[in-house]
Legacy VTK file of the C-alpha trace (Angstrom):
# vtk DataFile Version 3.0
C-alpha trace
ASCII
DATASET POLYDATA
POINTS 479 float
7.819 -8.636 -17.693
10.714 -6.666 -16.757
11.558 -5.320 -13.274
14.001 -3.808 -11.432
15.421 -4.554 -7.734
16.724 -1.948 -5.685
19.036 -2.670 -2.242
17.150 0.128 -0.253
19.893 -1.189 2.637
21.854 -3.803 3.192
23.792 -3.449 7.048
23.921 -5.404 9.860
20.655 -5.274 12.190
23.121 -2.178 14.119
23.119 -0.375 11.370
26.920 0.668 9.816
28.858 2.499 11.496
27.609 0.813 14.484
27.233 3.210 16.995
30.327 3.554 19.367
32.423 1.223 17.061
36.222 2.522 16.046
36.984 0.179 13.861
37.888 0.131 10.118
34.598 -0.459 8.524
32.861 1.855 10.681
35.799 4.530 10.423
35.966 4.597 6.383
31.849 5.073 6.851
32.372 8.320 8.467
35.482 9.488 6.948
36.197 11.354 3.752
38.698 9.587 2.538
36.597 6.222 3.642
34.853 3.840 1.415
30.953 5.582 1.078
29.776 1.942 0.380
30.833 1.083 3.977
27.865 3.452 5.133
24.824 0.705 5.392
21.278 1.012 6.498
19.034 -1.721 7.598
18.105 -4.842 5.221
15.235 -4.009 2.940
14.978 -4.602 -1.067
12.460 -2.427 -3.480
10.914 -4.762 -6.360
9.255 -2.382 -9.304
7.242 -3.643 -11.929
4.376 -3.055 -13.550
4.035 -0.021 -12.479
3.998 -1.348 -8.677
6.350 -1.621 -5.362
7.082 -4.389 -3.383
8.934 -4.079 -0.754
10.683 -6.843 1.401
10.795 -5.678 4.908
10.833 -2.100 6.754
13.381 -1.666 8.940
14.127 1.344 11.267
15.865 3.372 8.332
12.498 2.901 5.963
11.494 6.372 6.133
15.404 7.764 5.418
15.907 4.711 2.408
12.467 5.646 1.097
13.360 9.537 1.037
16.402 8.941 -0.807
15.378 6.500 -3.598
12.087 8.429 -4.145
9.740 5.859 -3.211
6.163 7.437 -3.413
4.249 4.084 -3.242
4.106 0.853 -2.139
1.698 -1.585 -3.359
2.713 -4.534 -0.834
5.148 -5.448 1.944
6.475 -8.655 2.580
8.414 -9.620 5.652
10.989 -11.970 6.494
10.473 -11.843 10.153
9.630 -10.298 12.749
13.232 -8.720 14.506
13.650 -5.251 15.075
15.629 -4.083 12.014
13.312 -5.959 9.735
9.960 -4.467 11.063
10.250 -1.166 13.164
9.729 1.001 9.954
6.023 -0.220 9.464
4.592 2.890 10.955
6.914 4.859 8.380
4.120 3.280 5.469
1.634 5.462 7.369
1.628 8.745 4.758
2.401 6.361 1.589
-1.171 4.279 2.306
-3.688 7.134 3.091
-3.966 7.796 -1.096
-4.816 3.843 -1.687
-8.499 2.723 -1.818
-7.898 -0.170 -0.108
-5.362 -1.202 2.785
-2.090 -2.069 1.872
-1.580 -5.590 2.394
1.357 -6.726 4.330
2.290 -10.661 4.499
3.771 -12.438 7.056
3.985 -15.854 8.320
2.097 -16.641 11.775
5.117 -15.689 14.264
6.646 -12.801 12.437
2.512 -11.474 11.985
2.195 -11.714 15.952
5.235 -9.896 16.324
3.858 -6.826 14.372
0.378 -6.948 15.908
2.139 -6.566 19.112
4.474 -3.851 18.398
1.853 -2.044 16.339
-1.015 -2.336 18.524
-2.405 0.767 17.932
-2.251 -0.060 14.213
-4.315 -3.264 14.669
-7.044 -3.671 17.550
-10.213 -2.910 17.133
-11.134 -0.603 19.904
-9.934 2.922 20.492
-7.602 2.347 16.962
-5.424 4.997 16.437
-7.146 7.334 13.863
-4.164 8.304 11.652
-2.320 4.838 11.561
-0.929 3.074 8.756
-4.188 1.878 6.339
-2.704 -1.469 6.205
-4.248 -5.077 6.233
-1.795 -8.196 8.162
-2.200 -11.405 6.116
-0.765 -14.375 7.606
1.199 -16.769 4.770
1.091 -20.561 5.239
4.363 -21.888 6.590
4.642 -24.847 4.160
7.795 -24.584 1.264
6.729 -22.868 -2.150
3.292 -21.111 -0.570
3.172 -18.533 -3.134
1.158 -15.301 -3.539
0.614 -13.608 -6.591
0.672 -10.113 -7.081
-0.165 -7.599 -9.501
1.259 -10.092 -12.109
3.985 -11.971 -10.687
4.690 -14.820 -8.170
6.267 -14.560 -4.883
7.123 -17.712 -3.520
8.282 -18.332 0.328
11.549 -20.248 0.601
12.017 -21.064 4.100
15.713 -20.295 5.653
17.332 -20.810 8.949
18.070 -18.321 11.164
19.808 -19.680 13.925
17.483 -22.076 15.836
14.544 -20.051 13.846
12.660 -20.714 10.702
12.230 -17.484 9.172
10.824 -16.490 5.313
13.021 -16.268 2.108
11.463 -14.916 -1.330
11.730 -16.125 -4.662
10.489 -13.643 -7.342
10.641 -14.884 -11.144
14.288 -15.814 -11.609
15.804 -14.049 -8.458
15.353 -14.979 -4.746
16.470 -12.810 -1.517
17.339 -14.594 1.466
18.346 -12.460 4.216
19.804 -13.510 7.749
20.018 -16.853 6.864
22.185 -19.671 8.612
21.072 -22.503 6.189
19.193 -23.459 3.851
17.170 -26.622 4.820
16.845 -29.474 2.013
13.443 -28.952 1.227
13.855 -25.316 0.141
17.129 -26.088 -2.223
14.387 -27.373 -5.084
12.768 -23.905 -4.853
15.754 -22.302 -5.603
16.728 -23.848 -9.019
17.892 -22.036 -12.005
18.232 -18.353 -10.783
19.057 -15.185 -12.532
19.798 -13.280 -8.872
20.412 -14.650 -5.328
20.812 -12.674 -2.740
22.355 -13.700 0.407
23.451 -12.978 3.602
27.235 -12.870 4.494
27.730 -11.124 7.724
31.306 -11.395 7.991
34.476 -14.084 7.196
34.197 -15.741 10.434
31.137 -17.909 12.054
28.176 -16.348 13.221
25.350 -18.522 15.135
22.523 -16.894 13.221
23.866 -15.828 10.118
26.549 -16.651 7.304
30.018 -16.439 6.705
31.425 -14.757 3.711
33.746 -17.363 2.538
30.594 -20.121 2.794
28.739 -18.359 -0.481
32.336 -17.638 -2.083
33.481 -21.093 -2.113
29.811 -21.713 -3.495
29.793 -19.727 -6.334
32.992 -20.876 -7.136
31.717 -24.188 -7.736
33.752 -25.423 -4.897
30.862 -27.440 -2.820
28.105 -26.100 -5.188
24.346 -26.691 -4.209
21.565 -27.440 -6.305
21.030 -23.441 -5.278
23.631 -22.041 -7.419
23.765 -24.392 -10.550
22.809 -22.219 -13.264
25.643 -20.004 -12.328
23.664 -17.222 -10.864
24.909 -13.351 -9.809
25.312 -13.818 -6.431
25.034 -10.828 -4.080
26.298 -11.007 -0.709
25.456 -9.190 2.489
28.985 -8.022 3.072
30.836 -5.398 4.556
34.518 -4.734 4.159
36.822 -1.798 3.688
38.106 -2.966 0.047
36.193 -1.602 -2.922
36.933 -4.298 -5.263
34.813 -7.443 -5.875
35.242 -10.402 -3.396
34.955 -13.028 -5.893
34.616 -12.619 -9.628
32.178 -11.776 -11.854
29.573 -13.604 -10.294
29.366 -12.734 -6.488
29.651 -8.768 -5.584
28.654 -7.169 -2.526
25.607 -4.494 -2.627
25.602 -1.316 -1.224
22.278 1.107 -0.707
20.499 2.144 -3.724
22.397 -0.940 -6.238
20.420 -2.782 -8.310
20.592 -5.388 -10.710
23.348 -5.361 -12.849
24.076 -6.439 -16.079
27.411 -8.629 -17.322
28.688 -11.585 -15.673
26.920 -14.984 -16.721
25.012 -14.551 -19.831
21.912 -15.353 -17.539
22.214 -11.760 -15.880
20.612 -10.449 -18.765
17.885 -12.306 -18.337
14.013 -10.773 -17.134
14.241 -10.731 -13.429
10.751 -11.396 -13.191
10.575 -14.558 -15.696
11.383 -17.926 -14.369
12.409 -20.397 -16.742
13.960 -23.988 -15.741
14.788 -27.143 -18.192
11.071 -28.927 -18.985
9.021 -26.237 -18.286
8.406 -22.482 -18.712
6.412 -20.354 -16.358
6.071 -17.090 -17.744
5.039 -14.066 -14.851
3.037 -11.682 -17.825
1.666 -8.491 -16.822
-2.238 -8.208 -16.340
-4.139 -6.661 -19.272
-5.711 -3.649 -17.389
-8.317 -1.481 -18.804
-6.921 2.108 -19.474
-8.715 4.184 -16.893
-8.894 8.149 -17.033
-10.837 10.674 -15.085
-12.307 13.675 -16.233
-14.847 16.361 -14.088
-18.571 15.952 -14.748
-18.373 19.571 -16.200
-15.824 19.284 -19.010
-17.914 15.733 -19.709
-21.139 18.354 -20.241
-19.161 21.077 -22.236
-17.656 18.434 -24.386
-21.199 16.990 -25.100
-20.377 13.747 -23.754
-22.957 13.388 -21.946
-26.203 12.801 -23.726
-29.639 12.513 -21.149
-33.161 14.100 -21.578
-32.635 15.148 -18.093
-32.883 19.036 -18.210
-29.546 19.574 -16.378
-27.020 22.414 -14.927
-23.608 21.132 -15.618
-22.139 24.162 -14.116
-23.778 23.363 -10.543
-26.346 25.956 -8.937
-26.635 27.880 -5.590
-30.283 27.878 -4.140
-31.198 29.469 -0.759
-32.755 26.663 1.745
-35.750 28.835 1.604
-35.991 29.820 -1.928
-39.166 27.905 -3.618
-36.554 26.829 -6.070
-34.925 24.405 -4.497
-37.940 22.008 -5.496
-36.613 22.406 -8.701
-33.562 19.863 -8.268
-34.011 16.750 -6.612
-30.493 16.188 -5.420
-29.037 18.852 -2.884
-25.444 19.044 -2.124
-24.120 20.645 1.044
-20.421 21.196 2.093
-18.877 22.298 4.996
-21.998 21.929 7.405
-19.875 22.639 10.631
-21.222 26.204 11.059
-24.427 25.642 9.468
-27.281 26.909 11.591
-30.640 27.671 9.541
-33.152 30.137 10.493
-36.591 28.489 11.391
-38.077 29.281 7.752
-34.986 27.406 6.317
-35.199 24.467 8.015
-39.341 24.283 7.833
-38.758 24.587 3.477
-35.509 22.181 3.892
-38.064 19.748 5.959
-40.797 20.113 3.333
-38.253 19.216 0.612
-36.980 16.331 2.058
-40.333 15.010 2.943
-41.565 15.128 -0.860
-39.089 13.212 -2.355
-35.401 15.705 -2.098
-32.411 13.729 -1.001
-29.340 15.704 0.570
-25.143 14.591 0.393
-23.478 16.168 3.030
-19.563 16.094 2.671
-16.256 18.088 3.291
-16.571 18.274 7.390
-15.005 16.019 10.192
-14.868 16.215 13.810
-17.216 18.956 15.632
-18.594 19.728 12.207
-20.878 16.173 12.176
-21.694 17.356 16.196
-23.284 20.588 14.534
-24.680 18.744 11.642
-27.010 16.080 13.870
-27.768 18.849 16.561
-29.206 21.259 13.307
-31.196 17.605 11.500
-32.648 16.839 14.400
-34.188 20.621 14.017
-34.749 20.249 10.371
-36.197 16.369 11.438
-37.025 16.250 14.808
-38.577 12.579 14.613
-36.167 11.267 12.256
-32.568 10.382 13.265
-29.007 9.737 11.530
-27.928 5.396 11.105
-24.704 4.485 10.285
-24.656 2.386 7.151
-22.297 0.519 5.681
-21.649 -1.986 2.120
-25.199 -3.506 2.369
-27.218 -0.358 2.500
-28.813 -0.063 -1.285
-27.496 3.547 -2.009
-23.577 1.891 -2.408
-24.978 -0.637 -5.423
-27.553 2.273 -7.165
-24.985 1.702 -10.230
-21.185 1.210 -9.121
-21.165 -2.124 -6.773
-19.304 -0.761 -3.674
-18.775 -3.393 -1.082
-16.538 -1.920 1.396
-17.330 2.148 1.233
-14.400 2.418 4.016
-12.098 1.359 1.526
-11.918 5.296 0.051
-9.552 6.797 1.876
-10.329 10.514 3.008
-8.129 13.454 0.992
-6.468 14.542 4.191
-6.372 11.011 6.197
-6.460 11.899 9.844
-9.936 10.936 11.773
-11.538 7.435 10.405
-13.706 7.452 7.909
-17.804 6.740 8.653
-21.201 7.377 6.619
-24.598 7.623 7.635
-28.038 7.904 6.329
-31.414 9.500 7.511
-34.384 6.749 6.504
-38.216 7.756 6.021
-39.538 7.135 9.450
-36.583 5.427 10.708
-37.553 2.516 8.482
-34.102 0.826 6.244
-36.747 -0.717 3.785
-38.036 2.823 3.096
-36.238 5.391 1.267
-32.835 7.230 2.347
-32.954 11.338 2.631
-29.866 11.912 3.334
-26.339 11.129 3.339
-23.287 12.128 5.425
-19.745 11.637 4.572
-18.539 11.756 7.556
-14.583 12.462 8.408
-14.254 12.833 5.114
-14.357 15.271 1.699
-15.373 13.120 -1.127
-16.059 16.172 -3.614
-12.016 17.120 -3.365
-11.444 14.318 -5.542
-13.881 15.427 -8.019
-12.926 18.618 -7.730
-9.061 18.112 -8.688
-9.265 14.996 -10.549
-7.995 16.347 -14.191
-4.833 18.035 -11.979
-3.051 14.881 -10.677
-3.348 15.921 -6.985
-4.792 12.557 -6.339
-3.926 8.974 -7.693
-6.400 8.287 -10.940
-7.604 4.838 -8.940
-8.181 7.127 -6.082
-10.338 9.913 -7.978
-11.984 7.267 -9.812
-13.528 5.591 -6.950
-14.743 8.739 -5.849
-16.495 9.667 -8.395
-18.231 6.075 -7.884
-19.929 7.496 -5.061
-20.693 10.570 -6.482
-22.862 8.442 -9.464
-24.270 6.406 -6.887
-25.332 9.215 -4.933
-26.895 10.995 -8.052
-28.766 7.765 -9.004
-29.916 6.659 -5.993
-31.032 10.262 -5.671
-32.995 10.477 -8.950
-34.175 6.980 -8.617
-36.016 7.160 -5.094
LINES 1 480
479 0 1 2 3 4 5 6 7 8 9 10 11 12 13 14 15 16 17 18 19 20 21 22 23 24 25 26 27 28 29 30 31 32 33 34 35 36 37 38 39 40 41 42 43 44 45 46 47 48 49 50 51 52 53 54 55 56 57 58 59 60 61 62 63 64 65 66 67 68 69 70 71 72 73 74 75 76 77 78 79 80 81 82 83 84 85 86 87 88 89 90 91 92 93 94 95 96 97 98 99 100 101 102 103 104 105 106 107 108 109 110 111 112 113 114 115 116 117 118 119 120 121 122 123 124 125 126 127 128 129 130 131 132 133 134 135 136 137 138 139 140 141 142 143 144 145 146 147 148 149 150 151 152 153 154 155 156 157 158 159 160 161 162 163 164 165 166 167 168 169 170 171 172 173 174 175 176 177 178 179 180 181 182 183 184 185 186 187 188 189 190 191 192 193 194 195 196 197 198 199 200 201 202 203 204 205 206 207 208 209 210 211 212 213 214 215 216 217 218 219 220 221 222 223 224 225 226 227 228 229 230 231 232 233 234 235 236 237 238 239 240 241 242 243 244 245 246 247 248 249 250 251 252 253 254 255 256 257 258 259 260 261 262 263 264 265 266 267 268 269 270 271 272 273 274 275 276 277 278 279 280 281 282 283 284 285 286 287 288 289 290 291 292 293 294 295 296 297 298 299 300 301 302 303 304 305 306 307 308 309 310 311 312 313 314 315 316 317 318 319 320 321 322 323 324 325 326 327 328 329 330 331 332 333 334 335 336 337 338 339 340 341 342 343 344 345 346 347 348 349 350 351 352 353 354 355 356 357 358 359 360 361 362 363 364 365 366 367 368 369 370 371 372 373 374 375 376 377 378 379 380 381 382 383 384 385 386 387 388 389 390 391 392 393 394 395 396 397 398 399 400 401 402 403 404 405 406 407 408 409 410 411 412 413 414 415 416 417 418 419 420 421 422 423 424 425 426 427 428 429 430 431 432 433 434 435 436 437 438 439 440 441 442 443 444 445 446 447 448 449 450 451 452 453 454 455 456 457 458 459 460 461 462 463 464 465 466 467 468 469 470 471 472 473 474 475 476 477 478
């Protein structure tokens, strides 16, 4: 599997320049005749494969290190901890999750995921949630060596590191590893980090630093002078560096990384190798990608011109207009209503939309949010006076007519914004009898229909939609 690693930033937690700082490095960052690669954003790393993005921590420059490598999804974040310039970009994920049918999962061990709950609280609780946060889910990772997680065909694997007096979370991915501000490496993560393609490290500056490394410490390392059980295999080496000389600081195998590198090839013959394949002496472990079914979306209409669809169901594939008070409506037993905000029906309309209900009709609502589903229940309760709206939710039988859908709340509305609900009008109030009606509430399923052969959503996206749009049709034609 191959995949390529991008340095979306790779400065101190200050940033570089720091602010108020004359000296070199921060002078050649600023000046024309400086050194550009002296110019550093906060720590962060992009892994793409598979048609996926990882990324390893969001720091306060996310949003500016996204814009300028064109990063248009993430799949996954994983942190290293939880300090300022590692984290503070989280709320930056918020536009790149709303098109995902399902949260984006961040990971985290236990003290860095407290740390985000806590700065992101409006993210995360439960009550009075902040309706256009970031659609994200916090899992916590076990802080035992070599707890791995594997996603969308390859293994990450936690290598714990020192960080001054804390334990904080290294990465290994396949045959690279990224260990940022790290003091140490303790003796029980040095067998994780055997026979490596790419290690990434942190190098602060040439002299001591309580929480992080000295340049000269990974130098004489790569070297072979003092070599760990880290570095055997002769891996590229990059180092968290900053200086004002554009040359290499140590030979083929150890170069500093500005924003935007990534991998490179040369060096040790094992540079060449796949970054996401992890071989050692004895054993192979091959990361393969997943064999995914080819997925493709196409509207209901062009399925029906193209005589794809085959049913002794006398149907209008082109879609029909009837009045509310037109006998005709008794003709179709599934009605479809957008846009019910201003909808106020005359007495006969709502007497002949009663009648139809009561006989067997069934109703979607969809395409309104806000005031719209105040007006919608205030004109039911006319059209159904003794009948009243429930909220339902993955149980209720209408989400597993066909398509099983478990967690409806997982489609995320076209336009994000207000949360997401849905709600049903029962026969007589009764959940074991049959559902009327339906109400997508805060939400405008029929866009993705609507657009789906134009690419102005995400195929996963549109395809889920049109999920409930079968299950709506067969629960409707089916009760």
């Amino acid at each position: 599997m191959l995949g390529t690693l991008t340095f979306l930033g790779s400065g101190t937690s200050m940033g570089i320049p720091t602010l108020g700082c004359n000296c070199a490095v921060c002078v050649s960052a600023v000046s024309p005749a400086g050194n550009p690669r002296n110019r550093r954003t906060r720590p962060s790393v992009l892994i793409s494969y598979n048609d996926r993005n990882v990324v390893i921590d969001t720091g306060p420059d996310f949003h500016a290190q996204a814009i300028r490598e064109r990063v248009n999804r993430v799949d996954a974040v994983l942190y290293t901890h939880g300090h300022a310039d590692h984290i503070l970009g989280m709320d930056d994920l918020r536009p790149l999750t709303f098109h995902h049918t399902e949260p984006v999962p961040l990971y985290a061990d236990s003290p860095t995921a407290d740390t985000i709950e806590r700065v992101f609280d409006y993210t995360f609780r439960d009550l009075n949630r902040y309706p256009t946060s970031a659609r994200v889910a916090l899992h916590r990772i076990p802080d035992s060596p070599g707890t791995s997680l594997d996603l969308f065909g390859a293994r990450f694997v936690r290598i714990p590191v020192q960080h001054g007096n804390e334990t904080i979370t290294g990465y290994r991915f396949g045959g690279a590893a990224y260990l940022t501000d790290i003091s140490g490496i303790p003796d029980e993560s040095i067998p994780l980090l055997t026979d490596l393609d790419v290690l990434i490290l942190d190098a602060l500056r040439r002299q001591p630093h309580p929480t992080h490394s000295e340049r000269d410490k990974w130098l004489r390392s790569a070297r072979g002078n003092g070599r760990s059980e880290a570095q055997r295999g002769d891996p590229w080496v990059a180092a968290r560096y900053t200086r004002t000389n554009a040359g290499r600081a140590a030979g083929s195998c150890v170069q500093p990384v500005g924003p935007g590198g990534v991998r490179p090839t040369g060096g040790s013959s094992q540079t060449r190798r796949d970054l996401m394949t992890h071989a050692r002496s004895g054993t192979r472990t091959l990361l393969a990608a997943c064999e995914l079914p080819t997925r493709a979306v196409m509207p209901l209409s062009a399925l029906a011109a193209r005589g794809l669809c085959h049913t002794t169901i006398d149907v209008a594939p082109t879609g029909v207009n009837v009045k509310l008070s037109s006998p005709e409506l008794f003709n179709y037993p599934v009605a479809y209503m957008c846009e019910p905000g201003f909808w106020v029906p005359s007495e006969k309309q709502a007497e002949s939309f009663r009648s139809y209900l009561r006989k067997g009709g069934f109703v979607i609502f969809d395409d309104f949010r806000g005031y719209d589903w105040e007006n919608l229940q205030a004109q039911m309760r006319r059209v159904l006076p003794e009948w009243h709206w429930m909220e339902l939710d993955g149980t209720s039988p209408i989400f597993h007519s066909f398509f099983e859908i478990d967690d409806p709340l997982s489609l995320a509305p076209p336009y994000g914004g207000l949360p997401p609900s849905y709600w049903g009008i029962y026969e007589d109030n009764d959940r074991s009898k049959r559902l009327v009606a339906i109400a997508n509430v805060n939400n405008d399923i029929s866009e993705y229909w609507e657009w789906s052969d134009t690419g102005y959503a995400p195929v996963d996206l549109s395809n889920e939609a049109y999920k409930f749009g079968v299950n709506y049709l067969v629960y409707g034609m089916t009760h």
